[in-house]
Residue frames as qw, qx, qy, qz and C-alpha x, y, z in Angstrom:
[[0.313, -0.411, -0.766, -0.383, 53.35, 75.86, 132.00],
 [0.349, -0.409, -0.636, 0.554, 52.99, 77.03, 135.36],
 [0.052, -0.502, -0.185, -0.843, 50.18, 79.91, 135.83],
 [0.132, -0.408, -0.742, 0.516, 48.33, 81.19, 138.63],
 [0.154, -0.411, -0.378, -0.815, 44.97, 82.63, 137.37],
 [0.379, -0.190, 0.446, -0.788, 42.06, 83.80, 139.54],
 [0.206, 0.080, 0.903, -0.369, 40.24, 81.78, 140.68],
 [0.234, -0.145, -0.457, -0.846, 36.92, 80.71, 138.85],
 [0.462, -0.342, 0.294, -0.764, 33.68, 80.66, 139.94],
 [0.226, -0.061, 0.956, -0.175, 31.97, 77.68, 141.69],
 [0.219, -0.416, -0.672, -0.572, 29.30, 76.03, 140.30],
 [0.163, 0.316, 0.625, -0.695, 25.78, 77.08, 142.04],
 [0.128, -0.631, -0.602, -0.473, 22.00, 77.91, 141.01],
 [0.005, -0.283, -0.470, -0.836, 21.29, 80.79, 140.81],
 [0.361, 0.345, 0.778, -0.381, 17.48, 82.11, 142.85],
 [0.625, 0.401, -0.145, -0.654, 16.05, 82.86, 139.31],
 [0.912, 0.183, 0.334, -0.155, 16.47, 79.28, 138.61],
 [0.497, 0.775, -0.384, 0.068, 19.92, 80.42, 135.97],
 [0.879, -0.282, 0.203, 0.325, 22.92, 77.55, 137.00],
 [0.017, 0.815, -0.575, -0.065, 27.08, 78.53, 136.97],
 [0.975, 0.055, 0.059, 0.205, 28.43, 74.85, 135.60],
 [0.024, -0.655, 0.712, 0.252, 32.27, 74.29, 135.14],
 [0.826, 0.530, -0.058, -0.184, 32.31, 72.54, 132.04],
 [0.304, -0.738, 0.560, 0.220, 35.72, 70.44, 131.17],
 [0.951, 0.280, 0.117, -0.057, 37.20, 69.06, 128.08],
 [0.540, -0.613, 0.577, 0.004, 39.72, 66.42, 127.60],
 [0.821, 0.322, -0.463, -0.089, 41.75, 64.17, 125.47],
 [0.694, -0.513, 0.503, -0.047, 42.46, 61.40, 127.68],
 [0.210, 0.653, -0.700, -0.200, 44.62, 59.14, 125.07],
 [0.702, -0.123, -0.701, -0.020, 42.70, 55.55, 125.66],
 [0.553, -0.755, 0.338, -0.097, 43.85, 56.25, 129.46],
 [0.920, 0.155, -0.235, 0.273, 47.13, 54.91, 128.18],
 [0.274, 0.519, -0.495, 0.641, 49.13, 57.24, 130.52],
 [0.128, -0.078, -0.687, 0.711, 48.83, 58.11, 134.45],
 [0.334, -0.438, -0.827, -0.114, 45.66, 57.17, 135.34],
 [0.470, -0.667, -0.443, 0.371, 45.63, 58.28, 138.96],
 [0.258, -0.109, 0.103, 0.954, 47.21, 61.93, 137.15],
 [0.180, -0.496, -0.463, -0.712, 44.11, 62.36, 135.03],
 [0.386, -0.734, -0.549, -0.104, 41.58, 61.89, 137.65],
 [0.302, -0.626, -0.274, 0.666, 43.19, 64.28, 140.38],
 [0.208, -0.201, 0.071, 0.955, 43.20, 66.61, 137.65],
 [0.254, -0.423, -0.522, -0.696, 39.73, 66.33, 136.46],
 [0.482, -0.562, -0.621, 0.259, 38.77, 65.86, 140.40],
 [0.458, -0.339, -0.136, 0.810, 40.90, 68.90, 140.91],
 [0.004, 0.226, 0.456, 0.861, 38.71, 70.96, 138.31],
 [0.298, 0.375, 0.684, -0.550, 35.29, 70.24, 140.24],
 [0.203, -0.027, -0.575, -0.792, 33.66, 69.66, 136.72],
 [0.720, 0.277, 0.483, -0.415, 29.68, 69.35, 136.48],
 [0.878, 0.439, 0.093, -0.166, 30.53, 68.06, 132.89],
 [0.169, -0.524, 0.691, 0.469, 33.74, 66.75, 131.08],
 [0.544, 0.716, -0.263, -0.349, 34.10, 66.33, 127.61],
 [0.570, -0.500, 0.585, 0.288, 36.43, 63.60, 126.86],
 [0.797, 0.476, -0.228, -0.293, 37.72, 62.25, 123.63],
 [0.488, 0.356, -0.796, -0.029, 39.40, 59.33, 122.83],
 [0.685, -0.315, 0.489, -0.439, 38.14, 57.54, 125.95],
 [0.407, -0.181, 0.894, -0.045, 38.63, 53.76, 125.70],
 [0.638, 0.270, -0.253, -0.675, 36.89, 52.07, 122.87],
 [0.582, 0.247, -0.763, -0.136, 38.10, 48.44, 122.93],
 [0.630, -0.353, -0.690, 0.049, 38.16, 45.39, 125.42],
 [0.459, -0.580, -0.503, 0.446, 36.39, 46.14, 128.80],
 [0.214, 0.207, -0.027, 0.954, 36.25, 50.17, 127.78],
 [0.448, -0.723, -0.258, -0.459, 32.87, 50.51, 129.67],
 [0.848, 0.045, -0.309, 0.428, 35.16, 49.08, 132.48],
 [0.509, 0.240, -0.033, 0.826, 37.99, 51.57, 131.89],
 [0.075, -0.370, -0.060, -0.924, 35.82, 55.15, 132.04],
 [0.630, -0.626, -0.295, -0.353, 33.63, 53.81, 134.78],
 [0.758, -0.367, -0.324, 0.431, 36.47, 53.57, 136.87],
 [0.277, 0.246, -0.003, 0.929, 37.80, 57.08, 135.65],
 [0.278, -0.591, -0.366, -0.663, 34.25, 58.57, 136.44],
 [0.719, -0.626, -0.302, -0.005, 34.19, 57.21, 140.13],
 [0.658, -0.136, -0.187, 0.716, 37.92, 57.82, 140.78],
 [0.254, 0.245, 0.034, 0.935, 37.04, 61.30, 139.55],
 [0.171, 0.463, 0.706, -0.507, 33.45, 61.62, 141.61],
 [0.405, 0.225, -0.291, -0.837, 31.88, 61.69, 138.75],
 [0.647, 0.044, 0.760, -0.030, 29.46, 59.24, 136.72],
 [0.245, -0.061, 0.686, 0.683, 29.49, 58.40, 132.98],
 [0.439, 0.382, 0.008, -0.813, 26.79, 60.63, 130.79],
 [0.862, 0.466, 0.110, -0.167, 27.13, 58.63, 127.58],
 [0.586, 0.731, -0.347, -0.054, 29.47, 57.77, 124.76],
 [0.615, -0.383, 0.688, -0.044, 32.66, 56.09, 124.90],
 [0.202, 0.047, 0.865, 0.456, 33.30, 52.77, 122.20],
 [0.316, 0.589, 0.741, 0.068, 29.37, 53.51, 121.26],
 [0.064, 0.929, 0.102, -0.350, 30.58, 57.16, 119.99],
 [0.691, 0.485, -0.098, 0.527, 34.03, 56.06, 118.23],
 [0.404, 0.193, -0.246, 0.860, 36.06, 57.93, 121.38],
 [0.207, -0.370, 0.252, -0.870, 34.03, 61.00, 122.64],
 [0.368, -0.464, -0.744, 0.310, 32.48, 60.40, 126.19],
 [0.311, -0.630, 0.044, -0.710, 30.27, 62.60, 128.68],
 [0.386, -0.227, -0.751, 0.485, 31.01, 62.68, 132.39],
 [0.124, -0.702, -0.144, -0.686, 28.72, 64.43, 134.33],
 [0.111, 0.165, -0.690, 0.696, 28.33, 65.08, 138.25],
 [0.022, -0.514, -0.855, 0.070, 25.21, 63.93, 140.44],
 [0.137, 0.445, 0.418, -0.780, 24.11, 67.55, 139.90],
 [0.267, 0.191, -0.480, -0.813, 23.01, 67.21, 136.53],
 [0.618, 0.260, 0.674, -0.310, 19.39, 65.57, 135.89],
 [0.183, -0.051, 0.804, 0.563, 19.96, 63.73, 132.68],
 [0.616, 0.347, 0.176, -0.685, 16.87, 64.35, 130.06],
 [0.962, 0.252, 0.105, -0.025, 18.18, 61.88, 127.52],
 [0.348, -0.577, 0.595, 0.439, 21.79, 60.82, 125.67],
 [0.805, 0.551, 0.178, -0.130, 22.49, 59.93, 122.46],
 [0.501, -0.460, 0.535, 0.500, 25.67, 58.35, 120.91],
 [0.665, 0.731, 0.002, -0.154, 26.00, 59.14, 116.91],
 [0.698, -0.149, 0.510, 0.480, 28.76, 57.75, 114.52],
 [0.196, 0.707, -0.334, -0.591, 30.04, 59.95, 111.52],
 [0.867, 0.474, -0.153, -0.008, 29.66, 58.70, 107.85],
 [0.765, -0.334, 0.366, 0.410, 33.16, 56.58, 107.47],
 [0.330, 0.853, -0.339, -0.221, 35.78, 57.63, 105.23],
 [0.921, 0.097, -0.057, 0.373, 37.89, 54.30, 103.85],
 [0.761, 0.197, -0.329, 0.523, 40.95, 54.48, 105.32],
 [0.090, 0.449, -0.399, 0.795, 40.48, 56.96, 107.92],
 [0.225, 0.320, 0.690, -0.609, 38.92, 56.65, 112.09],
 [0.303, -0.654, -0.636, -0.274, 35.80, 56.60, 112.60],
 [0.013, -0.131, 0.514, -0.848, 34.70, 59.16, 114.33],
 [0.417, -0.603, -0.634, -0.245, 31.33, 60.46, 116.38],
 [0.262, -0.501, 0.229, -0.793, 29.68, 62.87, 118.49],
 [0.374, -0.333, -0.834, 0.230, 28.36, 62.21, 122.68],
 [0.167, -0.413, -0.043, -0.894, 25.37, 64.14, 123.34],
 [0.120, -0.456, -0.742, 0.477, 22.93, 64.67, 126.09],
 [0.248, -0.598, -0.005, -0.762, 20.62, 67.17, 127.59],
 [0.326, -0.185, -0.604, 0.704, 21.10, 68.04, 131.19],
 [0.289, -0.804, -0.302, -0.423, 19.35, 70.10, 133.74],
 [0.554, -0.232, -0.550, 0.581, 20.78, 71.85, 136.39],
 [0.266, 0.486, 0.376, -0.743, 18.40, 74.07, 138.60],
 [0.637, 0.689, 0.313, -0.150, 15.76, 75.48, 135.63],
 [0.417, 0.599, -0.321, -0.603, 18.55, 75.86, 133.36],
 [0.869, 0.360, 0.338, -0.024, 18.05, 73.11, 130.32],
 [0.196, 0.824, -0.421, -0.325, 21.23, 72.37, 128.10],
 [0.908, 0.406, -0.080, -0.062, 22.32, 70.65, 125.22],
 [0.488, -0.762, 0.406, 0.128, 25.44, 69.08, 125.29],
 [0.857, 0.490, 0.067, -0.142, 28.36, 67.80, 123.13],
 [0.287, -0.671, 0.588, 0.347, 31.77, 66.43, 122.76],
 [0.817, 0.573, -0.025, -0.063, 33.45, 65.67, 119.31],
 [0.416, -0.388, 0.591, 0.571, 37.30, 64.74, 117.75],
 [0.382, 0.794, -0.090, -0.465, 37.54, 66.19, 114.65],
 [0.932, 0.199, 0.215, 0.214, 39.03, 64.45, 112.19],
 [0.373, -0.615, 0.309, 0.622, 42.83, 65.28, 110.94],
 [0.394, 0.159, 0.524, 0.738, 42.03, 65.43, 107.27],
 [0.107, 0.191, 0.152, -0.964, 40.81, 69.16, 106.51],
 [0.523, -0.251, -0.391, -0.715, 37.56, 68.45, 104.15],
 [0.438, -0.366, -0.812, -0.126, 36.25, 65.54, 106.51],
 [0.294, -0.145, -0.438, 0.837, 37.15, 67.84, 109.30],
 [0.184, 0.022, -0.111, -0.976, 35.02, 70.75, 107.72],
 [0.494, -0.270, -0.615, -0.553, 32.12, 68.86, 106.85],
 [0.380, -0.439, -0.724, 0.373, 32.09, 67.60, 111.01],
 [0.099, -0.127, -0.217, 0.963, 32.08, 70.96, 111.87],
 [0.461, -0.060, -0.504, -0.728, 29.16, 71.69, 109.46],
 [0.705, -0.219, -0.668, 0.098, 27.56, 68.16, 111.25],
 [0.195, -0.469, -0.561, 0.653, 28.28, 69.38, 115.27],
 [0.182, 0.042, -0.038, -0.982, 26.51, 72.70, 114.34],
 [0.570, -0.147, -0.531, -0.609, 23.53, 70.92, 112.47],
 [0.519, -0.406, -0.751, 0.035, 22.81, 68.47, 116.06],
 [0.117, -0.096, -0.500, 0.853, 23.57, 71.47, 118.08],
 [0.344, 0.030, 0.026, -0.938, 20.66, 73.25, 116.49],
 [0.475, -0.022, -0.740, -0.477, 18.84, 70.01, 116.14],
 [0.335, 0.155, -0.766, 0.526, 18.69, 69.43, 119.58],
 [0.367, -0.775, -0.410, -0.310, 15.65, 71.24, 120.68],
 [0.587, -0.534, -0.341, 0.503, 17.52, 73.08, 123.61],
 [0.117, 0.975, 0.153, 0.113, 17.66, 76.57, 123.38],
 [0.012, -0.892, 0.448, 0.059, 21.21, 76.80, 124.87],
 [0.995, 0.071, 0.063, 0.004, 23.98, 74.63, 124.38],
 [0.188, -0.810, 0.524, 0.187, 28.05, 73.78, 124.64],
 [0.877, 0.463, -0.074, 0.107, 29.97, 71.83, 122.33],
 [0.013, -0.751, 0.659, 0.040, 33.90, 71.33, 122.94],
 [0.954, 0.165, 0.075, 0.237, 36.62, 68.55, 122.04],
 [0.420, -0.407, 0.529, 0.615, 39.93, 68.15, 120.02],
 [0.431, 0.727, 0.078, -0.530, 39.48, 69.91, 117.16],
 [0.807, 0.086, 0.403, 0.424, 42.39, 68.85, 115.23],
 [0.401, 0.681, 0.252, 0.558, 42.37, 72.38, 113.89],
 [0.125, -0.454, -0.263, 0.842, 43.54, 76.48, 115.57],
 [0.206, 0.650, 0.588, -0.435, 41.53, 79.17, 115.29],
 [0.039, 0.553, -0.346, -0.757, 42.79, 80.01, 112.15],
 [0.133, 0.036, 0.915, 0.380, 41.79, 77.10, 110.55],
 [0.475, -0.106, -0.440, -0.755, 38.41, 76.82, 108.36],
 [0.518, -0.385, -0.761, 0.067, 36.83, 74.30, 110.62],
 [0.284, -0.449, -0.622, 0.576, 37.56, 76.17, 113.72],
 [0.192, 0.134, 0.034, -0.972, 36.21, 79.64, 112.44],
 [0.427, -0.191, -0.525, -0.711, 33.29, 78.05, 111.23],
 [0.377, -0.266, -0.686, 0.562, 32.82, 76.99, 114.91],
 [0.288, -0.490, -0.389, 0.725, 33.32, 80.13, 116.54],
 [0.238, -0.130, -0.322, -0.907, 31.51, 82.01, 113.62],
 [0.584, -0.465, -0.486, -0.455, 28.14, 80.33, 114.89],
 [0.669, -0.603, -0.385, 0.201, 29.25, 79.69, 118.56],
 [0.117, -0.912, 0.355, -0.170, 31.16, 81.73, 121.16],
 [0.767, 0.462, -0.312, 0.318, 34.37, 80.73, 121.63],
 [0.671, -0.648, -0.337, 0.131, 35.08, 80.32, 125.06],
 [0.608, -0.423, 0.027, 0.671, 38.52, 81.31, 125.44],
 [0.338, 0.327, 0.280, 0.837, 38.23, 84.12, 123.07],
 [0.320, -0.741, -0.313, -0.501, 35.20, 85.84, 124.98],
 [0.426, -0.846, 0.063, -0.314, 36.97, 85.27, 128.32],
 [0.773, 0.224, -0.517, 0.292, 40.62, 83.67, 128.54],
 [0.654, -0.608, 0.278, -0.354, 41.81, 82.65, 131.69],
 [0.912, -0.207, 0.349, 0.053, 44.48, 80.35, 132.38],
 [0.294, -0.414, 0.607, 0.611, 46.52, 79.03, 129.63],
 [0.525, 0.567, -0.185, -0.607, 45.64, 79.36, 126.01],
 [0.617, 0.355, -0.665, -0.227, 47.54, 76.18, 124.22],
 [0.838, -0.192, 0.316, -0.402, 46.73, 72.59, 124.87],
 [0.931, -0.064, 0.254, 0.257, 49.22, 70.77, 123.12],
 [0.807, -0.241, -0.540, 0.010, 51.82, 69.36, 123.78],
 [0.582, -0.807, -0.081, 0.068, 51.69, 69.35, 127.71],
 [0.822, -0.193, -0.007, 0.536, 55.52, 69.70, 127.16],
 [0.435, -0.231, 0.143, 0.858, 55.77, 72.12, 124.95],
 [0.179, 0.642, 0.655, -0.355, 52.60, 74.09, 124.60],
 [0.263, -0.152, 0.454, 0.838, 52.38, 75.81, 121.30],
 [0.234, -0.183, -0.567, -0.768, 48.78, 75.67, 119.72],
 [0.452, 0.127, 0.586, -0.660, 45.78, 75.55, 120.94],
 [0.301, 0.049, -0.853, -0.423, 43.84, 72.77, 118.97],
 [0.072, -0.517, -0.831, 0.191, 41.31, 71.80, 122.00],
 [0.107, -0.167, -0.145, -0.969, 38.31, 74.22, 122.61],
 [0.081, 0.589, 0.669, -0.446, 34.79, 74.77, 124.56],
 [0.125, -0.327, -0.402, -0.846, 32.09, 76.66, 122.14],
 [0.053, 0.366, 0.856, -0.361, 28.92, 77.63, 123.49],
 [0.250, 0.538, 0.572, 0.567, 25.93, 79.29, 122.12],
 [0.118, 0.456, -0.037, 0.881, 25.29, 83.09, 122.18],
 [0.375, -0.813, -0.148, -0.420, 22.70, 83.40, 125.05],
 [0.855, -0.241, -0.281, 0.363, 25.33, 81.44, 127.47],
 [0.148, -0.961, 0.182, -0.147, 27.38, 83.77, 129.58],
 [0.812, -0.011, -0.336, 0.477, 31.25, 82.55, 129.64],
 [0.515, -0.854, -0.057, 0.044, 32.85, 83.50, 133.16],
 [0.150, -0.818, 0.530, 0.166, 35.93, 82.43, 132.12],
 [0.943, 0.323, 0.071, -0.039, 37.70, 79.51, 129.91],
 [0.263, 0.784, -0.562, 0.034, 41.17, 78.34, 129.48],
 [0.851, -0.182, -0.484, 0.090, 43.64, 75.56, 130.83],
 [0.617, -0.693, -0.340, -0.154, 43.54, 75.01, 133.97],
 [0.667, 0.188, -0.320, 0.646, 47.57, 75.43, 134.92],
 [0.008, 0.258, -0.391, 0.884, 48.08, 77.10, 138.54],
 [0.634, -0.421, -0.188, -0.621, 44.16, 75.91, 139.30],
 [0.463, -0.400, 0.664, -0.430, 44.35, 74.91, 143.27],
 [0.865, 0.255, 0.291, -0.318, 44.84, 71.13, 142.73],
 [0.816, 0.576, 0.046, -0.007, 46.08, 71.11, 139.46],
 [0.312, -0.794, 0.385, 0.352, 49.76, 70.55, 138.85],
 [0.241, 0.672, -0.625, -0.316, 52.47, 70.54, 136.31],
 [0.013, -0.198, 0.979, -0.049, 53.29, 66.61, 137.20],
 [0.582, 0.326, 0.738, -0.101, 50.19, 65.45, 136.94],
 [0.450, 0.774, 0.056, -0.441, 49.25, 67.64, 133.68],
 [0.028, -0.662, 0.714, 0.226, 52.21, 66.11, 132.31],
 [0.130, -0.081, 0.985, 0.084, 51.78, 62.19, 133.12],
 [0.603, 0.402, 0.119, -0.679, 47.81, 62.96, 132.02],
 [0.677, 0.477, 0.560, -0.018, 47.86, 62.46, 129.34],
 [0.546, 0.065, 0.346, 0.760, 49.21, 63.70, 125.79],
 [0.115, -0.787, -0.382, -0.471, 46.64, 66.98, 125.86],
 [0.056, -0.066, -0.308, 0.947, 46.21, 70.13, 128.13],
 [0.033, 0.664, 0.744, -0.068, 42.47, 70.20, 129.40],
 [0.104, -0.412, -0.167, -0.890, 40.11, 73.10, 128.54],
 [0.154, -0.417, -0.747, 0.495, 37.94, 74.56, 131.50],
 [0.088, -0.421, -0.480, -0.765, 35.08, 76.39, 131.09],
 [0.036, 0.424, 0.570, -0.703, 32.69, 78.83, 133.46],
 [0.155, -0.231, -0.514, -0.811, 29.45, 79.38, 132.20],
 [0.276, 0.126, 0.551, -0.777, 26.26, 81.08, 133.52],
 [0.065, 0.079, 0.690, 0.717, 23.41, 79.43, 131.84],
 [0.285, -0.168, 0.279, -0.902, 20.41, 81.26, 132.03],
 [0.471, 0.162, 0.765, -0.408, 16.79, 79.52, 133.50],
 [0.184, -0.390, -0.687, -0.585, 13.82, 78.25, 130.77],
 [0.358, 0.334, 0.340, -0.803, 11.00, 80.47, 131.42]]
């Protein structure tokens, strides 16, 4: 698992007013593994945003991810049990414009699922934001896809990232129908490692950061070899392999 990519860039603004975020998404598994692993490795990432999915949903799960957020100097965006699982963490550089936690039609006998959105601001640029678990049966799956596309554009925000656990690779009909309307992070600018599960025996790549076409990706991959980040904690994490993400996004004019 062990890589040693360059280095990516730090975040900053830009003087036209255009902001470099590092963007990070995560299945954290309930935090039913090594706490004090995740956070040095999301601490160890220096996200302005993380994605999470599965995040605590049950007793005391505001609790749970408000300790992850602080342990990880971060503070909680949205979502969480009022999303079915996906959360937003963001860092004090982001100036929140609103959130919004949405629940997916139910299928009998399968999760619930649901999307955690926002819009952020960080210097003049203005961006929509979104983390999702896909469901694991392939039509409900397709139709989310179909569903994160329709709030991305619904969003009023001219740019915008979108990433999770797909439940699908990039072969699948969900995920092309992704990275047919968005850019595909790690495909426009891989860095790191490519597969995300499982931290043991990395084989597929099922997690994923999209963003939309005006968005410049600096680089995008997991994070393995990133100063910080190590094997042993990436391990006791959690049952996933985070996705990191540089991205330049330009200013509203």
């Amino acid at each position: 698992m062990t890589a040693h990519p360059d280095a990516l860039p730090n975040s900053l603004t830009e003087p036209d007013g255009s902001a470099v975020i590092r963007v990070l998404s995560y299945n954290i598994r309930s935090m039913r593994d090594d706490t004090d692993a995740l956070a040095r490795v999301i601490a160890a990432c220096d996200p302005d945003l993380v994605l999470i999915q599965e995040a605590p949903r049950f007793f005391r799960w505001r609790k749970k991810l408000a300790r992850l957020a602080a342990a990880s100097d971060l503070v909680i965006l949205s979502g969480g049990g009022t999303a079915a699982g996906p959360a937003l963490l963001c860092s004090l550089r982001a100036t929140v414009e609103r959130t919004e936690d949405i629940l997916l039609p139910l299928t009998p006998g399968l999760h619930r699922r649901g999307f955690a959105t926002a819009v952020v601001r960080f210097g003049g640029a203005r961006l929509g934001v979104l983390s999702c678990h896909l469901s694991l049966q392939t039509d409900e799956r397709y139709e989310q896809g179909g569903m994160l596309l329709d709030r991305l554009a619904g969003m009023g925000t001219e740019h915008a990232v979108a990433g999770g656990d797909l439940n699908d690779r990039p072969t699948g009909r969900t995920f092309r129908r992704l990275a047919t309307a968005l850019q595909d992070c790690w495909a426009v600018k891989p860095w790191g490692g490519e597969y995300t599960s499982i931290p043991t025996d990395p084989h597929q790549r099922i997690d994923a950061i999209f963003a939309t076409p005006g968005i410049e990706v600096l680089g995008c991959g997991v994070p393995s070899g990133h100063a910080g980040v190590t094997d042993a904690d990436l391990l006791a994490a959690t049952d996933h392999l985070p996705v990191l993400a540089a991205l330049r996004v330009p200013a509203v004019h």
